[in-house]
C-alpha positions in Angstrom: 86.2 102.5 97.0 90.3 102.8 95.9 92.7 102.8 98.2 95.2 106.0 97.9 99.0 105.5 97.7 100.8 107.5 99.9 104.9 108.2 99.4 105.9 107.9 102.9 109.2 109.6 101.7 107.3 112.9 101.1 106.2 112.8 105.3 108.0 115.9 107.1 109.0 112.8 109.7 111.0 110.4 107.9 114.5 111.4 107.6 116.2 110.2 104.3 116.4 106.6 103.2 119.4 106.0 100.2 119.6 102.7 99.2 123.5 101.4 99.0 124.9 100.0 96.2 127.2 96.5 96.9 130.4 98.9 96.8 129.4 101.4 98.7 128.1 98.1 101.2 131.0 96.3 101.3 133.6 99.7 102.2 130.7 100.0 105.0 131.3 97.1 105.9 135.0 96.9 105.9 135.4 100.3 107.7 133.3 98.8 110.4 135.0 95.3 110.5 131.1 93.7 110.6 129.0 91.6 108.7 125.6 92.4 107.7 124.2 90.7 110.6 126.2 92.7 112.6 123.5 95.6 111.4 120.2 96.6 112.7 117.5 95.4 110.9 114.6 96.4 108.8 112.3 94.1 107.0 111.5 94.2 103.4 107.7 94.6 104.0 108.4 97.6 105.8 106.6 101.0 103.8 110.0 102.6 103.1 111.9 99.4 102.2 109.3 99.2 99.9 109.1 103.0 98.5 112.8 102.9 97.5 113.2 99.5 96.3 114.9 97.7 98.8 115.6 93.8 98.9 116.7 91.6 101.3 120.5 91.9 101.7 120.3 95.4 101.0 121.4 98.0 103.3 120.1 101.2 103.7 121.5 104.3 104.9 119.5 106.4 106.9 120.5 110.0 106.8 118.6 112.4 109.9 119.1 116.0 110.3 120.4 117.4 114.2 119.5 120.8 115.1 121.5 119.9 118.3 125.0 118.3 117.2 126.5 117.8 114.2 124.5 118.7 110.6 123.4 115.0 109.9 123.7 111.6 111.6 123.7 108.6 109.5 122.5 105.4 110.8 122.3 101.9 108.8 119.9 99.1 108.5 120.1 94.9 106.7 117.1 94.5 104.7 115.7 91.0 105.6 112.9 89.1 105.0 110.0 88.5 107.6 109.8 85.1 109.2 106.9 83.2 109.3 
């Protein structure tokens, strides 16, 4: 029996994940006067951290549409590694 792959990026409930290059991290970072630990977390192992490639000390940017306020909010996450 296979397994099937599924792109959890195609799913009608997961809002848009762009992975952020180091610039575009580090003006983040700077507008915000944080460090990366400063962001929520996601961990690497995670399906969507996985689907768009992202490692740990990435950040990615989470764009989610609002039919209520403004057109899209943005929210962030650290890419980390799981402890064991």
């Amino acid at each position: 029996m296979t397994k099937k792959k599924i792109d959890v990026l195609l799913h009608e409930l997961v809002p848009k994940h762009v992975l952020l290059t180091k610039e575009e991290s580090q003006k983040l970072l700077e507008k915000y006067h944080i460090d990366v630990i400063d962001l929520p977390q996601i961990l690497e192992k995670d399906p969507v951290s996985i689907a768009v490639g992202a490692k740990e000390g990435d950040i990615l940017k989470i764009v989610r549409n609002s039919d209520t306020t403004v057109k899209s909010i943005d929210y962030y996450r650290y890419v980390k590694k799981e402890k064991i």
